[in-house]
PAZAPA-4460 file (N, C-alpha, C; in steps of 0.05 Angstrom, whole numbers, plus 32768, in hexadecimal, padded with zeros to 4 digits):
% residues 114
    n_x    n_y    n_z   ca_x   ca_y   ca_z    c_x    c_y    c_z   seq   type   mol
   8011   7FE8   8000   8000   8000   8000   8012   8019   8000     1      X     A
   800A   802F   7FF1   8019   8048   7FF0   8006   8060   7FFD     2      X     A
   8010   806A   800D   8006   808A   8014   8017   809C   8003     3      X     A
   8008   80AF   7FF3   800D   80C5   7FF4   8004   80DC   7FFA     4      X     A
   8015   80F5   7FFA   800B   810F   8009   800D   8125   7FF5     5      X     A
   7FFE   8136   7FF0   8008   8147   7FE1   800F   8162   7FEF     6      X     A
   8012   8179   7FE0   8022   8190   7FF6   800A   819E   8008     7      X     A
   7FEE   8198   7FFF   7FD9   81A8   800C   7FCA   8190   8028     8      X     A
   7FE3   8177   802D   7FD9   8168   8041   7FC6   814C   8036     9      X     A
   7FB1   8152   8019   7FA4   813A   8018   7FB9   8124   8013    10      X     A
   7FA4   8113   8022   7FB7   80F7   8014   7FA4   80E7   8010    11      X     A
   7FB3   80D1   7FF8   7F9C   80BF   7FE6   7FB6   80A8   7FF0    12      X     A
   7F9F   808C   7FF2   7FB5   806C   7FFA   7FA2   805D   7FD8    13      X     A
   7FB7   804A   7FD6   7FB7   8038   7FC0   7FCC   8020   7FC8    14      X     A
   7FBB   800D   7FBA   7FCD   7FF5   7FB9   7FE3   7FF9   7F95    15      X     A
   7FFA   7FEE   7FA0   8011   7FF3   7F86   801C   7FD8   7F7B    16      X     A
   8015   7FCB   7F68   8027   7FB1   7F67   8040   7FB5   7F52    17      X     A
   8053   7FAF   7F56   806A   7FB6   7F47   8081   7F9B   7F47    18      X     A
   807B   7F94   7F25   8084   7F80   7F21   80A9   7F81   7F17    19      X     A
   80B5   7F70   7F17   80D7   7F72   7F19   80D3   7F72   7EF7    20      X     A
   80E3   7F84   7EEF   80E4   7F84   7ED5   80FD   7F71   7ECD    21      X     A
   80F8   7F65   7EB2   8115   7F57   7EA2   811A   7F72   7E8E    22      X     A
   8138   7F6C   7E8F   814A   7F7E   7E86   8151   7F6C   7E6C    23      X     A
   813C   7F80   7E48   8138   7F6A   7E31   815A   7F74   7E2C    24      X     A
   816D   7F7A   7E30   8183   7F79   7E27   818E   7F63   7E31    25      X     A
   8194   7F5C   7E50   8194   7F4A   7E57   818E   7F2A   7E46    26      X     A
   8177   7F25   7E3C   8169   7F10   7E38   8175   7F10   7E10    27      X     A
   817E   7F23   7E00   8183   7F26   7DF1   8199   7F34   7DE6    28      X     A
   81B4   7F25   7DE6   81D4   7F34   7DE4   81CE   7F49   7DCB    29      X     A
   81DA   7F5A   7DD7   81D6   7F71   7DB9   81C8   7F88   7DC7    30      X     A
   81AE   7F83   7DCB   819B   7F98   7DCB   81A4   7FA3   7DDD    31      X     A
   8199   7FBA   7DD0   819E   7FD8   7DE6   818C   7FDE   7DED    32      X     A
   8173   7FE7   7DDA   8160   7FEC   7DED   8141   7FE1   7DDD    33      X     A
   812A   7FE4   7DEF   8110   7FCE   7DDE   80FA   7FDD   7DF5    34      X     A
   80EC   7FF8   7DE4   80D3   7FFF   7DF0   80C4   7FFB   7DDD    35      X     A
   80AB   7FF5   7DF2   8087   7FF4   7DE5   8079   800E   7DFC    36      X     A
   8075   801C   7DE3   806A   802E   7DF3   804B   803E   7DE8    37      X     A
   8036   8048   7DF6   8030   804B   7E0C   8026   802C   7E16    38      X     A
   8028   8025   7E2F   801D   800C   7E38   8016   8012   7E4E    39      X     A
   7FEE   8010   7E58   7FE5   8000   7E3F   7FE5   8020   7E2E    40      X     A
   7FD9   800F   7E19   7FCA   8020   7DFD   7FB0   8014   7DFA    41      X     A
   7FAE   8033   7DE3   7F8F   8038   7DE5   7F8E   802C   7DC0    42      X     A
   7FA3   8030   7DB0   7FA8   802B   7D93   7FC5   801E   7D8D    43      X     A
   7FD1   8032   7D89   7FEE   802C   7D76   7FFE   802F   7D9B    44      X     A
   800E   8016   7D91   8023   8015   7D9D   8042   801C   7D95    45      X     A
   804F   8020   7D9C   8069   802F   7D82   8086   8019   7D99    46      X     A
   8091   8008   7D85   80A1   8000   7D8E   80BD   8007   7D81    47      X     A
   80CC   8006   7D95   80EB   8015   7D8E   8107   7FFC   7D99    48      X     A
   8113   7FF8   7D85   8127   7FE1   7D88   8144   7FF4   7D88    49      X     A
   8159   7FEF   7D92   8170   7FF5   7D84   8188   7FDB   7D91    50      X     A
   8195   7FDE   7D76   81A8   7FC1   7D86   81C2   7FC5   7D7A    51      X     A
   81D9   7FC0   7D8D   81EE   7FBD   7D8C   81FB   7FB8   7D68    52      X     A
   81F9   7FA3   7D5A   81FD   7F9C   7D48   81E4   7F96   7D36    53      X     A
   81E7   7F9B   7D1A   81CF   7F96   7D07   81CD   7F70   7D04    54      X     A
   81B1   7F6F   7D0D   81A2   7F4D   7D0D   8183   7F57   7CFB    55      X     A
   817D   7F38   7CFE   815F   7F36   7CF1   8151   7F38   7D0E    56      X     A
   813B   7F4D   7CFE   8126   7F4D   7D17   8104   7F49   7D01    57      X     A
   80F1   7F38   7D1D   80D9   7F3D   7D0C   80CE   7F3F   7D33    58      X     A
   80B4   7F44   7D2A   80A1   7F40   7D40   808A   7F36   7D4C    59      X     A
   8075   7F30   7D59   8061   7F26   7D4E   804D   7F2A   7D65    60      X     A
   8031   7F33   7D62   8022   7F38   7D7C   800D   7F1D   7D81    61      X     A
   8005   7F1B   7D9B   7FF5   7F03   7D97   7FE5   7F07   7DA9    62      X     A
   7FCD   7EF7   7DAC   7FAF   7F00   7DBD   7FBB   7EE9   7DD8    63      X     A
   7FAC   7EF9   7DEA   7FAB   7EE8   7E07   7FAC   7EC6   7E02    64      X     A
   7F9C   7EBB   7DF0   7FA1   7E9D   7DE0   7FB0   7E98   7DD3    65      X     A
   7FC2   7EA4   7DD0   7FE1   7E9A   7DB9   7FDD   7E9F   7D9B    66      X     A
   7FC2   7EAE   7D90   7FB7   7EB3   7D7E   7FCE   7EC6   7D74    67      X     A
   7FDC   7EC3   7D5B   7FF0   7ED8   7D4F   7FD8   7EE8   7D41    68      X     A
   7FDC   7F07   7D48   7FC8   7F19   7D3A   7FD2   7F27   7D25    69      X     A
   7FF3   7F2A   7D28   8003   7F39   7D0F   8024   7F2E   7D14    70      X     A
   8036   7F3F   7D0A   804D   7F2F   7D03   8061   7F3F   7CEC    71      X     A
   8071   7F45   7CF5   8082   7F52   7CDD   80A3   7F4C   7CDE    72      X     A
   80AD   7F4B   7CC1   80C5   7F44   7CC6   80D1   7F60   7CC1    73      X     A
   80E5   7F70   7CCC   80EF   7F89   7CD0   8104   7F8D   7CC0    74      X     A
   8114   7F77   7CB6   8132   7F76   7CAA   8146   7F6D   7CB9    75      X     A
   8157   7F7D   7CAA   8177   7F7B   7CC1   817C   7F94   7CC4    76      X     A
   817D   7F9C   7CDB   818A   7FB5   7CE8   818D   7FB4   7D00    77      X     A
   819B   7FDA   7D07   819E   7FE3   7D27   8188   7FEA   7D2C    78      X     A
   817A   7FF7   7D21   8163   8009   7D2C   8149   8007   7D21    79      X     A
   813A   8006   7D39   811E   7FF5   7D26   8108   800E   7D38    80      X     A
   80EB   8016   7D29   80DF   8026   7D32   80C4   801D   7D27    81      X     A
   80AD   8015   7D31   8090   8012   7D22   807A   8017   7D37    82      X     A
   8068   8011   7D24   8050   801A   7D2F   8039   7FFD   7D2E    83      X     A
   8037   8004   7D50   801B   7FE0   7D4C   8008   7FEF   7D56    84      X     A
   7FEE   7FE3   7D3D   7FDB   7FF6   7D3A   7FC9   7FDD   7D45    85      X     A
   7FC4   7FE4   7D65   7FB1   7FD3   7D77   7F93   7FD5   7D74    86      X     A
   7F88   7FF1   7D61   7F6D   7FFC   7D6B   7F5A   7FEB   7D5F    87      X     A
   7F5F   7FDC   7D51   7F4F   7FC2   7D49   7F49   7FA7   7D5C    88      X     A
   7F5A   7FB0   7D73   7F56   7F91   7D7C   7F4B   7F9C   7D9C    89      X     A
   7F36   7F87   7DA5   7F2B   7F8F   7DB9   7F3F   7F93   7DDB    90      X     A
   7F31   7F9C   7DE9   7F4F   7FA3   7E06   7F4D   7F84   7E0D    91      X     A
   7F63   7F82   7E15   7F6D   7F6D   7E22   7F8F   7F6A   7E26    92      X     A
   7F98   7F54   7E33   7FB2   7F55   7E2E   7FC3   7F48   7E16    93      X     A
   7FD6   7F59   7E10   7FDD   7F4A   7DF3   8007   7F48   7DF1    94      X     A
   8007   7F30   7DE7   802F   7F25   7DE7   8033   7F34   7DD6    95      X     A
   8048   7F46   7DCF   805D   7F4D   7DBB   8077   7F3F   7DBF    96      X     A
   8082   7F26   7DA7   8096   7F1F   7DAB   80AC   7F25   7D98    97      X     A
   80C3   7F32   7D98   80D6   7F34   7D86   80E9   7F22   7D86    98      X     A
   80EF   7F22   7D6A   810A   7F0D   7D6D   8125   7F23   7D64    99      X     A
   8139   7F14   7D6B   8155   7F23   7D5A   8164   7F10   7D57   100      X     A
   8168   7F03   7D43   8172   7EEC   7D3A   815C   7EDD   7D4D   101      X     A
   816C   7EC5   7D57   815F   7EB0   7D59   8154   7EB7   7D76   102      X     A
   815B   7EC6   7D8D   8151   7ECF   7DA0   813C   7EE1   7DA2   103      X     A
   8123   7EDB   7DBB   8118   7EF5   7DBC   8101   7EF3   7DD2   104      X     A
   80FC   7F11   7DD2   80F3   7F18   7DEA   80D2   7F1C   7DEC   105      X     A
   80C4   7F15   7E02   80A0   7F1B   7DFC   809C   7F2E   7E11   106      X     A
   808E   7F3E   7E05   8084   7F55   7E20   8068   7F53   7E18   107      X     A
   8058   7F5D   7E2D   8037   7F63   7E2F   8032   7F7D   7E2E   108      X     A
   8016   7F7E   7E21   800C   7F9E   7E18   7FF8   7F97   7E1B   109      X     A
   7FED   7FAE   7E29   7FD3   7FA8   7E2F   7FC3   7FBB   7E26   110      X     A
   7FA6   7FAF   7E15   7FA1   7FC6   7E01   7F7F   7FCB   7E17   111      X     A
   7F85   7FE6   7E0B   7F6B   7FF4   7E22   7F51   7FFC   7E12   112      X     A
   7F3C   7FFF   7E19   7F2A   800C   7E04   7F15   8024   7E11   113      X     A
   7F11   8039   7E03   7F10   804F   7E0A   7EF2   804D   7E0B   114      X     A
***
């Protein structure tokens, strides 16, 4: 549980759960860095790769059932930048998995609806 105070005295309590993050460089030699951002989202998610040395990258999003909904192969490079256009698919939670070469990493996005 968290208290906070603000400078005029109110204070508001909440519960906070805060999960240990993996470090995707870590889990994948090379990479430097690997955001999905905003999360959640309401539409487009914009993911941003950059890695040490030029590899093959593709990606691929999938529904709470392992259902692949899209998928792209990116090339070979350092620097990778796109746009996942979520507003078609209903809220729920959803895998983005990248590869770079033969390794790769899954993160969750969780799509919201307005």
């Amino acid at each position: 549980t968290v208290t906070v105070t603000d400078a005029n005295g109110c204070t508001s309590t909440g519960a906070v759960t805060i999960e240990a993050g993996v470090n995707a460089a870590a889990e994948i030699p090379g990479l430097r860095v690997l955001t999905l951002f905003p999360n959640p989202a309401g539409g487009v998610v914009n993911l941003e790769l950059s890695l040490e040395n030029a590899a093959e990258v593709r990606a691929e999003l999938s529904d709470a059932n392992g259902r692949k909904l899209w998928s792209e192969h990116f090339g070979k490079g350092t620097l990778f930048d796109r746009q996942l256009d979520m507003s078609g698919y209903p809220g729920g939670v959803y895998l983005v998995k990248i590869w770079v070469g033969e390794n790769f990493v899954s993160r969750r996005v969780v799509k919201i609806t307005h």
